[in-house]
C-alpha positions in Angstrom: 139.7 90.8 53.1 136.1 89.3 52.2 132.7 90.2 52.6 131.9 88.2 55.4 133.3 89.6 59.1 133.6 88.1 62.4 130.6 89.6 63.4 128.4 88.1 60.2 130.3 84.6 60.4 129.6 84.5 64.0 125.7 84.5 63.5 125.8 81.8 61.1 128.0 79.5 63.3 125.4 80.3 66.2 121.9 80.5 64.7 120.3 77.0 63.7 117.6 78.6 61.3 118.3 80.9 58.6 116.0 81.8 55.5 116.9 81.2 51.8 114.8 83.2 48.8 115.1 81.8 45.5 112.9 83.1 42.2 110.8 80.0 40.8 110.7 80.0 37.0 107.3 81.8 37.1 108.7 85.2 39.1 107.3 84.4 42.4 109.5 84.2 45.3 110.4 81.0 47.0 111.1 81.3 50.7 112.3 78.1 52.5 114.1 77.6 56.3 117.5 76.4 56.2 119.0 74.2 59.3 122.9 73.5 57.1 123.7 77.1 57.0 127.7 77.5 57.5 130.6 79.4 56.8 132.9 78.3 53.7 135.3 81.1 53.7 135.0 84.9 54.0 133.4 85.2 50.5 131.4 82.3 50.6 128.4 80.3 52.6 127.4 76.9 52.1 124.2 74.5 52.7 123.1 71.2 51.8 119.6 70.1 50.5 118.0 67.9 52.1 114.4 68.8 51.5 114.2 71.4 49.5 114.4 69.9 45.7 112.2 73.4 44.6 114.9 75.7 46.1 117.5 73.7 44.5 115.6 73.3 41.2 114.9 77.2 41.1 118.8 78.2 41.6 119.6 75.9 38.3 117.3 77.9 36.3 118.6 81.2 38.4 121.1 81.0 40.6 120.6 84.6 42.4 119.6 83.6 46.0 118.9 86.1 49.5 119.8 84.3 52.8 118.5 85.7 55.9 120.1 85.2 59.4 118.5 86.2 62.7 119.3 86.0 66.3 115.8 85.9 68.0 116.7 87.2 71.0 118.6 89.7 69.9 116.5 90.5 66.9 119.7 91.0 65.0 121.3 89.1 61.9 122.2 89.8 58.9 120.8 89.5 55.0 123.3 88.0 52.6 122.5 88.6 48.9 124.5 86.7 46.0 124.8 83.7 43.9 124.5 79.9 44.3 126.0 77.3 42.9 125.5 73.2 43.1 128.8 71.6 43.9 130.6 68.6 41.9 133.9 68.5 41.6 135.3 65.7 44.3 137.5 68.0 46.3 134.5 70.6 47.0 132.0 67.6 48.1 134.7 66.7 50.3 135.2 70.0 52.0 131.6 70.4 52.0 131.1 67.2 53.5 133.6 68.1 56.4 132.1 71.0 57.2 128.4 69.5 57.8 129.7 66.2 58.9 129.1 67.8 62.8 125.9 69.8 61.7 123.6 66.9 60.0 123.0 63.3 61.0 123.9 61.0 58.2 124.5 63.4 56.2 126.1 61.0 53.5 122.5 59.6 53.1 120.3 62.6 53.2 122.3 65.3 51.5 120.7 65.6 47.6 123.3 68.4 46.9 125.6 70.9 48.4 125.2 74.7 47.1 127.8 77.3 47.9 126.7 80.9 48.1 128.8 83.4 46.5 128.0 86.9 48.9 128.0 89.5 46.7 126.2 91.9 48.9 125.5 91.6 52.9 123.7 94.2 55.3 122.7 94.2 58.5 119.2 93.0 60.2 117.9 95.0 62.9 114.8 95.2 64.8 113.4 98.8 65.3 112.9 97.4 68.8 116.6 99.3 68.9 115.1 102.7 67.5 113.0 103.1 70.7 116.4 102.9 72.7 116.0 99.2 73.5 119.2 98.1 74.4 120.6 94.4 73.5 120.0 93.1 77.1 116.7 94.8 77.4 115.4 93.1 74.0 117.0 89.6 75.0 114.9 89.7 78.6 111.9 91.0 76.1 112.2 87.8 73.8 113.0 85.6 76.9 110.0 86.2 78.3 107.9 86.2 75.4 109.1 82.5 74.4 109.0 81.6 77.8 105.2 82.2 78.2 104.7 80.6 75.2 105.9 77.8 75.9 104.1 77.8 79.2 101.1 78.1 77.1 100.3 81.3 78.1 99.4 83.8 75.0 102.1 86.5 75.4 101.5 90.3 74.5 103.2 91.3 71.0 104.6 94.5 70.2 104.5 95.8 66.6 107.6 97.6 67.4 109.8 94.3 68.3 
């Protein structure tokens, strides 16, 4: 059995955004969004690069990467911690390929690289919205309502407990 469960492969499929640290060559962290986010197998996750030379650059040098995963209505996801690697052998473009071919339009074109995560280490995200007894409904009308009003362009209320 791998690392990754139903529950944490489930997130990625659903979620569009996920977050990807990387250490640049000077020590400070590197924190860019991620829209390729998928599942490879139960040991692995994969992206491609489409604008992010810097993240890609920084995982040459060191290839230890953090990839964050939240549901934003449910203010639960999951943080993956492990090791990435840029793809090049023919059959693992391929497969990489076939799994984004649905996620990324022309993909062929705008792809620079493919990097598969090794997940060494995964752990669950959870609001402490949930420590106040908040259940999973309750928090998904919260966020609901909060984006709605936003987008209404009303200023919502913020809680520094969601």
């Amino acid at each position: 059995m791998g690392i990754l469960t139903e529950p944490m492969k489930r997130v990625v499929t659903e979620q569009r955004l996920a977050y990807v640290a990387t250490v640049r060559p000077d020590g400070r962290p590197n924190l860019s969004p991620r829209g390729t986010l998928v599942v490879w197998d139960d040991d692995h996750l994969l992206y491609a690069d489409l604008r992010s030379p810097r993240t890609t650059s920084n995982l040459a040098a060191n290839p230890a990467i953090e990839v964050n995963v939240v549901d934003p209505f449910l203010r639960k996801g999951w943080r993956f911690a492990g090791r990435a690697e840029r793809l090049s052998a023919a059959p693992d473009l391929a497969r990489a390929k076939e799994l984004l071919s649905g996620e990324v339009t022309d993909l062929e074109r705008r792809a620079r690289a493919f990097l598969r995560i090794a997940v060494e280490h995964a752990a669950p995200l959870v609001s402490p919205g949930y420590d106040l007894g908040r259940t999973e409904e309750e928090t998904v009308e919260v966020w609901l309502r909060y984006y709605t009003e936003l987008k209404q362009g009303r200023q919502p209320k913020r809680s520094a407990t969601d």
